[in-house]
BADREN-959506 format. One record per residue: y, x, z of N, C-alpha, C, O in turn; residue in three letters. Coordinates in steps of 0.05 Angstrom, whole numbers, plus 5000, padded with zeros to 4 digits. Each point is the difference from the previous one (the first is absolute). Layout:
<nodes>
YXZYXZYXZYXZALA/...
</nodes>
This chain:
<nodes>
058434768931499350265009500950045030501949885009UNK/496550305006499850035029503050215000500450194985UNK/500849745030502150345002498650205016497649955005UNK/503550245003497950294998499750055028498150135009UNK/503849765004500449985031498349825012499550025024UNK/499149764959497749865016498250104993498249915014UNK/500750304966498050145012498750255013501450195004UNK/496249825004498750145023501850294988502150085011UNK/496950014973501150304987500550014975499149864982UNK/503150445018502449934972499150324994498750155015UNK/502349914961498950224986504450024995501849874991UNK/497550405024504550075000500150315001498850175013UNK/503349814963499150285001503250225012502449954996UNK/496650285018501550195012502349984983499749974976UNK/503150045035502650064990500650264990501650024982UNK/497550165027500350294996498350174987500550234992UNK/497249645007497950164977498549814980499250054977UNK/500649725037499349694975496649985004498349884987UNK/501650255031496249995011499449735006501249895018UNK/497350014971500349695002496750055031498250165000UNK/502449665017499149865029499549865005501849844998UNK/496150045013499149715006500849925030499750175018UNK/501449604986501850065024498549665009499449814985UNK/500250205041499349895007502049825023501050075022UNK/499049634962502349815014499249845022497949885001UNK/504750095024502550124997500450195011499250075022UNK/502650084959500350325003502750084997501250024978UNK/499850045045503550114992500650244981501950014985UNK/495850225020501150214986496350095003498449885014UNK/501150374968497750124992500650334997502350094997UNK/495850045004500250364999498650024977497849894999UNK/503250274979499750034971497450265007500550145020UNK/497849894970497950145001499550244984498050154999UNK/504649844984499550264982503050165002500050234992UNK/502249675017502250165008501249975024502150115008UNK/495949655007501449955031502549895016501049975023UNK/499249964944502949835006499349695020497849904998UNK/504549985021500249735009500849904975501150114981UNK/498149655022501149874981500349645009497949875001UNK/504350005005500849805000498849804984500549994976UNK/497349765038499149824978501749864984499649944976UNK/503350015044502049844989501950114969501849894987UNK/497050305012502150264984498250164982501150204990UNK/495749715002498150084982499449674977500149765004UNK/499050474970499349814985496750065002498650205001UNK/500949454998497649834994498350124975500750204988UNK/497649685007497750154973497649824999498349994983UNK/501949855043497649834997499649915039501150085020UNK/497249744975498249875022498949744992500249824983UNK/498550275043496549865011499249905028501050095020UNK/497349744979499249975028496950134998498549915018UNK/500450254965498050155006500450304998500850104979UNK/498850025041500650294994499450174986501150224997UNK/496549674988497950244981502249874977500450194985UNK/500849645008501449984981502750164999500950124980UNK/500149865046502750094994500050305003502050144995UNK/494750005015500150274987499950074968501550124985UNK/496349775011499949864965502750084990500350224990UNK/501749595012502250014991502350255010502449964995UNK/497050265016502050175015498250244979501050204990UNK/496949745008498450204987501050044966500550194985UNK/499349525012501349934968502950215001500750164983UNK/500749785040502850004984499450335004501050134982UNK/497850005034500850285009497950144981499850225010UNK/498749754972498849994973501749994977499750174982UNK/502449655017501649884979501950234998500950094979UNK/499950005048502650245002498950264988501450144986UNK/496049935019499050304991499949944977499350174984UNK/
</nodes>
């Protein structure tokens, strides 16, 4: 298996509200879109990635589906 850091984009979700993000690598840190939080790549958990992007929305969509 590929680790998550060789690919193009990772599906990580916000520390402070759990909004999961498709983050596009490499990326030190990202702006959470539903409470505006920074958020540290080094210091968020993973959920998935891809090197195609329609996928790793795919998958950001699943998890933020799975939470409601």
């Amino acid at each position: 298996m590929i680790p998550l850091s060789m690919k193009r984009y990772v599906v990580a979700l916000c520390h402070n509200c759990g909004e999961p993000r498709v983050v596009r690598m490499p990326a030190r840190s990202f702006l959470c879109f539903r409470c505006g939080c920074r958020n540290s790549v080094s210091k968020v958990k993973f959920v998935g990635a891809s090197d195609d992007i329609d996928e790793a929305t795919y998958i950001a969509k699943r998890v933020r589906l799975a939470r409601h």
